[in-house]
C-alpha positions as CSV (number, residue, x, y, z in Angstrom):
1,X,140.9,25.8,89.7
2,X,137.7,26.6,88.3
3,X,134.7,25.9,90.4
4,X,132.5,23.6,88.2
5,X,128.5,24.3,89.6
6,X,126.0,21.8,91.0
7,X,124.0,22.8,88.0
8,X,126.5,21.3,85.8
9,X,127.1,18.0,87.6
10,X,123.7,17.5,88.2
11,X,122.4,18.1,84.5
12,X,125.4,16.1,83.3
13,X,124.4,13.0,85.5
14,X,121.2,13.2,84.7
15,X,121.2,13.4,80.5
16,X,124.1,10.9,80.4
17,X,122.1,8.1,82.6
18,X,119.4,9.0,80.1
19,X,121.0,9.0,77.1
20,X,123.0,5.9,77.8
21,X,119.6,4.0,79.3
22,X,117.8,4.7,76.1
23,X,120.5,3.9,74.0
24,X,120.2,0.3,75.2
25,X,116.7,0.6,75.0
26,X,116.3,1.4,71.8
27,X,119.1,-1.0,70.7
28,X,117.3,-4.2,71.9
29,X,113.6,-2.8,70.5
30,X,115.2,-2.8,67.3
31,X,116.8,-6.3,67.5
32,X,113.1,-7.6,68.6
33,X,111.6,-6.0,66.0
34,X,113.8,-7.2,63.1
35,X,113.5,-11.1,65.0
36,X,109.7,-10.3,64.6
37,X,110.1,-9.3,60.8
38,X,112.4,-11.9,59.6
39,X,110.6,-14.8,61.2
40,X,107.3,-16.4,62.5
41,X,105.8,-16.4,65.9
42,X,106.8,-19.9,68.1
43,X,104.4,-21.8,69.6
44,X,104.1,-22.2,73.0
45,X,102.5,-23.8,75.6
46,X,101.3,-21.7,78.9
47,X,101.9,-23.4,81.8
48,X,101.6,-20.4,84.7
49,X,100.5,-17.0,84.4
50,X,101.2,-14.2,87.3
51,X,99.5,-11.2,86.8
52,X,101.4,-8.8,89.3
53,X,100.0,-5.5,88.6
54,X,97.4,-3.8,85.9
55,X,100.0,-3.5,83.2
56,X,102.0,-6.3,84.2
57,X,101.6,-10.3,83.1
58,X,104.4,-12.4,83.8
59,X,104.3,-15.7,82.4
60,X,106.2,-19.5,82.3
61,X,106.2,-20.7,79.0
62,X,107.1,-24.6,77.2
63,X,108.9,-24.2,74.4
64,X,111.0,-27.0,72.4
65,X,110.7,-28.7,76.2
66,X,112.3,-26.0,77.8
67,X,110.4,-23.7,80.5
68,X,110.9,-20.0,80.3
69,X,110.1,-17.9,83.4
70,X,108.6,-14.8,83.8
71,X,107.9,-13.8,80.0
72,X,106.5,-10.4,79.8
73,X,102.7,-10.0,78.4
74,X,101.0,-7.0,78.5
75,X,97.2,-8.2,79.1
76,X,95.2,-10.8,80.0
77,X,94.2,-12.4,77.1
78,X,96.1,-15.8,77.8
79,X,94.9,-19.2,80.0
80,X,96.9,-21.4,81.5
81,X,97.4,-24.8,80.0
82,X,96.8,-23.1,76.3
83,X,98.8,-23.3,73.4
84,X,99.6,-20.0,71.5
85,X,101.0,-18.9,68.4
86,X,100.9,-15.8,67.3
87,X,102.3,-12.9,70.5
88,X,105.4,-14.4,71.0
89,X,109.4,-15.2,69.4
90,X,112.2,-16.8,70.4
91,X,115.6,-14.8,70.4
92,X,118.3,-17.9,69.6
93,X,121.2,-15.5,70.7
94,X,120.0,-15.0,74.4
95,X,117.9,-18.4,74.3
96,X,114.5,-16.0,76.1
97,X,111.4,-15.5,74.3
98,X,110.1,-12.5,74.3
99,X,106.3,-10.6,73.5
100,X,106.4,-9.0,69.8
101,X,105.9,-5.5,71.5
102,X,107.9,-5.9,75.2
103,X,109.9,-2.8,76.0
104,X,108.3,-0.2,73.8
105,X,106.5,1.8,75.8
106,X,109.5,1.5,78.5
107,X,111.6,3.2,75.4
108,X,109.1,5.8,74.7
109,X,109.2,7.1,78.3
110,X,112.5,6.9,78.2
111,X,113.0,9.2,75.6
112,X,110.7,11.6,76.7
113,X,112.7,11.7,79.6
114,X,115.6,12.6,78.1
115,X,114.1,15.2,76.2
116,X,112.3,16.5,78.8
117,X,116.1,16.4,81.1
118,X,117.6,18.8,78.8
119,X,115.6,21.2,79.9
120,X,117.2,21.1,83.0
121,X,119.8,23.3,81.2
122,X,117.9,26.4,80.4
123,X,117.1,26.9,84.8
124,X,119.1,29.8,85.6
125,X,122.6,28.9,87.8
126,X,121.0,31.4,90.5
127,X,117.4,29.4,90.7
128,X,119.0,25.6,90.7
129,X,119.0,24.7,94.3
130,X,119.0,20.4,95.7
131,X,116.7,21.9,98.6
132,X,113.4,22.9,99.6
133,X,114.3,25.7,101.6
């Protein structure tokens, strides 16, 4: 039986969780952005905002008289107990709403990722080692 390197496994793991990551990446930016084409931006009421990190604004939401926790928002341009209309849609399939622009920069990185993980490929067998040492 042929002996299959740690090279091998390793690269293979790594491209496919890569690949298959972006894949659904990629596959639900595109269903946001044709929601965002073929219709308008809801209005919503803000009722809390939790800003967790720089980057990172979590919100609860009213819409139609239903709450929706911890909607992504990129900055800090929102105050609670506001009503806005124009950063965010409502997906009817999955009943969430969702920012006009949530997950791309996620999908860029993970694409550059990828790209970058193929290179993994071109170490030589001899020079691909799991330790320091």
């Amino acid at each position: 039986m042929a002996k299959i390197s740690l090279k091998i496994i390793v690269c293979l793991i790594v491209n496919v969780a890569l690949l298959y990551f972006s894949i659904i990446a990629y596959n639900e930016i595109s269903k946001n952005e044709k929601i965002v084409k073929e219709s308008n931006p809801i209005t919503v009421k803000i009722i809390e905002i939790n800003h967790n990190a720089k980057s990172k604004t979590l919100c609860t939401l009213l819409f139609n008289g239903k709450l929706y926790n911890k909607v992504h928002f990129p900055f800090r341009g929102l105050t609670i107990n506001s009503i806005n209309s124009e950063y965010f849609y409502y997906d009817k399939e999955k009943d969430e709403i969702f920012y006009k622009d949530d997950g791309k920069k996620a999908m860029y990185l993970l694409f550059s990722l990828l790209i970058l993980s193929l290179f993994l490929w071109l170490i030589p067998k001899n020079k691909f080692k799991m330790s320091y040492s």
